[in-house]
C-alpha positions, 0 to 999 in steps of 0.5 A, spaced: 538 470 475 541 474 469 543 482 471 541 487 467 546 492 470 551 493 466 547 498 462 544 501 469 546 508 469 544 512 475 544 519 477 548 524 480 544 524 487 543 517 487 551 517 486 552 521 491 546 517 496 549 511 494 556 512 495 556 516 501 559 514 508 555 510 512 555 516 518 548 516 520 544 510 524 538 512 520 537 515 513 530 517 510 529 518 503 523 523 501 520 526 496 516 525 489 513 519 486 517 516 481 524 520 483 530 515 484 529 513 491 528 505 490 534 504 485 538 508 490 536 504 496 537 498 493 545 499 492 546 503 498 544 497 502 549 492 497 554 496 499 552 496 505 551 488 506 558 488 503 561 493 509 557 489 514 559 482 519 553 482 521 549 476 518 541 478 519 538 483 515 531 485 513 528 488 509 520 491 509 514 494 506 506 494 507 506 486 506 511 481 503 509 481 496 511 489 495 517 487 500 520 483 495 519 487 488 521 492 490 528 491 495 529 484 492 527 484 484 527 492 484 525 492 477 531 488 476 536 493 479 534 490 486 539 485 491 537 479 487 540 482 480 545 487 484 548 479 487 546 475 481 551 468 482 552 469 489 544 469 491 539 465 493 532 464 496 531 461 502 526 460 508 528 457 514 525 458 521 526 466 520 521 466 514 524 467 507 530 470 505 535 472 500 541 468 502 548 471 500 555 469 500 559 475 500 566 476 502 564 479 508 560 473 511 554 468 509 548 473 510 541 473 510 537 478 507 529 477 510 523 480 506 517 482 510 510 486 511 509 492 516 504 494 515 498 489 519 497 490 526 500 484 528 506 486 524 512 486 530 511 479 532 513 476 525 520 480 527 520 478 535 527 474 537 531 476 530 537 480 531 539 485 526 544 488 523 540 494 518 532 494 516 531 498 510 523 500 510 519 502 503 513 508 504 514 507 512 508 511 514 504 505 512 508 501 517 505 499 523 508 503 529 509 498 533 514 494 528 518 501 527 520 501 534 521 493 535 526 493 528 530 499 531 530 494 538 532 488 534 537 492 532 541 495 538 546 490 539 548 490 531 556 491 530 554 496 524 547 500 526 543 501 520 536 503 518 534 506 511 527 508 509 523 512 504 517 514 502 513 520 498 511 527 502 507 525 508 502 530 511 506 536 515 503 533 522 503 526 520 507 521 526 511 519 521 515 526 522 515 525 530 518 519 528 523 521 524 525 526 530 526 521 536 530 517 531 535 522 529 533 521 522 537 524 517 533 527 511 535 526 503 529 531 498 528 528 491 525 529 485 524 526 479 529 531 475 533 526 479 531 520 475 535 519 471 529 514 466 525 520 466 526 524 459 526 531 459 519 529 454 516 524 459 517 530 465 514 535 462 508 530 460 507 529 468 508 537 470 502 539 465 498 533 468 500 534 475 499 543 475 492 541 474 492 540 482 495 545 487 495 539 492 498 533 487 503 538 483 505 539 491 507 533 494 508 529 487 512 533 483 515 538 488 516 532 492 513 537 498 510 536 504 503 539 504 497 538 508 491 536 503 485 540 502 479 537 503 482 530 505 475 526 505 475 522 510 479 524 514 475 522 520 478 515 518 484 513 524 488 506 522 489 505 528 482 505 532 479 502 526 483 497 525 482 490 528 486 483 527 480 479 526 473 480 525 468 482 531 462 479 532 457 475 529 458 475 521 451 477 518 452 477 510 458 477 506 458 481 499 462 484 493 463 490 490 468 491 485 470 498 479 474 495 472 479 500 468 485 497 464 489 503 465 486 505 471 485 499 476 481 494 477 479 493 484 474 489 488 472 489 495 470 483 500 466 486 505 462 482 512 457 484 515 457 483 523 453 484 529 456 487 534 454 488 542 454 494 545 456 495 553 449 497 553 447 491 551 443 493 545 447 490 538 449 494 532 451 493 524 458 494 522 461 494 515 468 490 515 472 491 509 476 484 509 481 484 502 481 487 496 483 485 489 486 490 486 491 491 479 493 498 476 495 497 469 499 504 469 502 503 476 504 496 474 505 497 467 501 490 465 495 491 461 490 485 462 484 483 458 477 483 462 478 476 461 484 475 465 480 480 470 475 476 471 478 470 471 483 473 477 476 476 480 473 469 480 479 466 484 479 473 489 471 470 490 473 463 492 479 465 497 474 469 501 469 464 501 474 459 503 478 463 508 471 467 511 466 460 510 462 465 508 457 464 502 456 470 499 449 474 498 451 478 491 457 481 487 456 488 485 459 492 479 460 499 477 455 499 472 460 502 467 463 497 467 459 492 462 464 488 459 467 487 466 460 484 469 460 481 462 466 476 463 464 475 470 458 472 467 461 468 462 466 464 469 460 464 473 460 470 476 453 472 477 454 480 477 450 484 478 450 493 477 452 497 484 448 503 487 453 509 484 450 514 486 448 515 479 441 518 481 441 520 489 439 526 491 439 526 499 438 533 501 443 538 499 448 531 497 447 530 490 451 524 486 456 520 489 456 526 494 451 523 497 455 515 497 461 519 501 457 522 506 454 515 507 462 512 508 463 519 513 457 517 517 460 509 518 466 511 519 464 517 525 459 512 527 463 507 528 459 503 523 466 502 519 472 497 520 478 494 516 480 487 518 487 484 517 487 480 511 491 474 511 497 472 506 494 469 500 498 464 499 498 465 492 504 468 489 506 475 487 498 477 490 496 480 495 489 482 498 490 486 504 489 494 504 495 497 501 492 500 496 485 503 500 490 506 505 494 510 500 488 512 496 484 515 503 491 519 504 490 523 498 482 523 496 481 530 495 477 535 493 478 539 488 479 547 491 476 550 485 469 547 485 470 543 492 468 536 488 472 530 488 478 529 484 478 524 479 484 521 481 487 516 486 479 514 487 478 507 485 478 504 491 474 509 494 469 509 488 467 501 491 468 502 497 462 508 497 459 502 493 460 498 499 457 504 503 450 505 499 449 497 499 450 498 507 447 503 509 441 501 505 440 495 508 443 496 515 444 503 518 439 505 524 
C-alpha cells in the first residue's frame, strides 16, 4: 500500500493520547462526532503493537466491514498505512487479519463485528493481547465481557474503545465503571482537519438543536428529549433467526444523494402465542443503506438502483422468499424511476402524506403505528448475515444509531428532520403492516 503519512499532522490531544504511557488496562475516548478519536486510535495502538510480545490482537466494531475501514484503512491513517511494507492480510482458522512483521515479533491483528447477538462466539478459544472497539455501545454486551476474558492471560493488557456521548444512564457507562476505564473528552476543536471555517459551519447547524448542539459538538452526555421510540430494547427485540412461519416478505426504501439512500428487507411471520392463538409480526431482516455525506461518495440513482436491485436478490436468495412488492417514498421519483428501468417493479410507499387518526396527523400517525408494533411486541430485528459481497454490509448498524438520536424538536415537539432516513421507511414498514396485519 502506498502511506500518506508523512503529510499527517496531528493535533496536540491526539499527541499527548498517542504518546502516552500505557498505564491504564482499559482506555475510553469520548465525545463529538468528528473529533480526532479514530486517528488517534489507530497510532495508539501501533505504538502499542510495537511495545507488546504478545501476537493476537483484535480489533472490532458493529460488523467486519466497519472494523476493517476504520482501524485497518482508517481513511489512510489506519494499521494498514501506519505498517505499510511490513503488512499483510491474512485469513487462517482465527478469521481475517492484518499480518505483521515487527521487530516485536510476527503479530496478527483480527478484524471483527460486535454488534450481533451471536457476536462472542466468533471470539471464543483466541487469546488476546489487546482489543480496541470502535462505538462500543452498539456492541453486544456479551463480546464485551468475553474479549476482557480473552484477555486475562496477555503479557501487556490493553483494551481501547471509543464512542460518541451515550445517554447519561446508559449501560455502556456501568461498563465502563466495572472495568476501571480511564476516560479521555474530545471535541472537534481537537481535530486537527477541521477549519476554523468548517467548525464555525458545523456550530451554526448543530445550535439549532439543544440535544444534537449537546452531545455532537459539546461532546456531552445528555439524555435526548423526547426519544421517539424509546420503548425499543435491542436486547429483547433482537433475535438470532427469524421466528415463525414466514407469511410475506417486502420492501421499503427512502432515496437522497447527500442524504441516504436506505431500503429495508422486511418479513412478515406468524407466530404462536402460549396460549395457542398466533399473531402477526414485522421482522426487519437487512438494510441497504449509503450516506453521501457520511461517506463522502455521491452516486447517480442509477448506481443506486443498480446496488438496490442486488440488496433485493440477496434477500430473496438468502430468505427463499419471493417478495410481494417494493415500495418507494413517493418523492423519490427518479429513484423508483431507475428501479424500473433494472427491472424493479416499485411502486409509491404510504407516507403518512394524508393520515389522519384522531388527534395524529401525517407521519405522527406512522410513529404511533411503529410505537404501537413495538409495545405490542409486533416488531423485531433479526440478525442479518454477511453479505458476502466486499465492503457492504446489510445489517442494522444504521437502524440502530438513527433510534438512539430520532428526537422531537423542544419547541414544536415534531420530529427532527435529521438522523431519520431510516426511520422514514421503516414507519413505512409499519403503515403497510399495520394495514394489513395488525388485529
Amino acid at each position: 500500500m502506498r502511506t500518506p503519512l508523512t503529510n499527517v499532522h496531528y493535533g496536540a490531544k491526539q499527541w499527548a493520547f498517542i504518546n502516552s504511557l500505557f498505564d491504564h488496562t482499559f482506555d475510553v475516548n469520548e465525545g463529538s462526532i468528528r473529533s480526532g478519536k479514530t486517528a488517534a486510535d489507530d497510532a495508539r495502538l501501533a505504538m502499542f503493537y510495537l511495545a507488546t510480545p504478545d501476537a493476537n490482537h483484535l480489533v472490532s466494531a458493529y460488523n467486519q466491514e466497519l472494523a476493517y475501514n476504520l482501524f485497518i484503512e482508517g481513511d489512510g491513517m489506519g494499521l494498514a498505512y501506519i505498517f505499510d511494507g511490513s503488512s499483510h492480510l491474512r485469513r487462517d482458522r482465527g478469521g481475517d487479519h492484518l499480518a505483521l512483521d515487527l521487530p516485536s515479533g510476527e503479530k496478527k491483528i483480527y478484524f471483527k463485528g460486535g454488534g450481533k447477538s451471536n457476536s462472542a462466539n466468533a471470539i471464543r478459544g483466541l487469546s488476546l493481547g489487546s482489543v480496541a472497539y470502535s462505538e462500543i455501545q452498539l456492541l453486544n454486551k456479551e463480546f464485551l465481557e468475553e474479549t476482557f476474558r480473552r484477555t486475562a492471560a496477555a503479557t501487556y493488557r490493553y483494551h481501547l474503545a471509543d464512542l460518541n456521548p451515550p445517554a447519561p444512564q446508559d449501560p455502556i457507562i456501568k461498563f465502563f465503571d466495572d472495568h476501571d476505564a480511564h476516560w479521555l473528552h474530545w471535541t472537534m476543536n481537537d481535530n486537527p482537519i477541521m477549519t476554523p471555517a468548517r467548525l464555525a459551519t458545523m456550530k451554526a447547524e448543530l445550535i439549532r438543536n439543544p440535544y444534537l448542539y449537546k452531545r455532537d459538538w459539546l461532546g456531552l452526555r445528555v439524555m435526548p428529549q423526547g426519544v421517539i421510540y424509546d420503548m425499543f430494547d435491542q436486547d429483547t427485540m433482537t433475535d438470532q433467526m427469524l421466528i415463525g412461519k414466514p407469511v410475506e416478505m417486502f420492501f421499503e426504501g427512502d432515496a437522497g444523494q447527500d442524504d441516504a439512500t436506505t431500503m429495508s428487507c422486511n418479513i412478515v411471520t406468524s407466530v404462536r402465542q402460549p396460549d395457542g392463538r398466533f399473531k402477526f409480526v414485522l421482522n426487519r431482516v437487512a438494510n441497504y443503506y449509503h450516506s453521501g455525506t457520511e461517506t463522502g461518495q455521491t452516486k447517480a440513482m442509477s448506481t443506486y438502483a443498480v446496488e438496490l436491485k442486488r440488496f433485493i436478490n440477496w434477500c430473496v436468495k438468502t430468505y427463499q422468499l419471493q417478495y410481494s412488492m417494493v415500495q418507494i417514498d413517493p418523492a423519490a421519483l427518479s429513484l423508483r424511476q431507475e428501479l424500473i428501468k433494472v427491472g424493479v417493479r416499485a411502486g409509491k410507499a404510504d407516507n403518512n402524506g394524508h393520515d389522519h387518526v384522531g388527534a395524529a396527523k401525517g407521519i405522527e400517525v406512522g410513529v404511533e403505528r411503529m410505537q404501537s408494533l413495538m409495545s405490542d411486541g409486533q416488531f423485531a430485528l433479526v440478525d442479518t448475515p454477511t453479505s458476502g459481497l466486499a465492503e457492504q454490509s446489510y445489517d442494522h448498524y444504521h437502524y440502530i444509531k438513527e433510534l438512539g438520536m430520532y428526537v422531537r424538536d423542544e419547541a414544536t415537539g415534531k420530529p427532527v428532520d435529521a438522523n431519520n432516513h431510516a426511520m422514514d421507511e421503516s414507519r413505512y414498514a409499519a403503515n403497510y403492516f399495520t394495514k394489513k396485519y395488525k388485529r
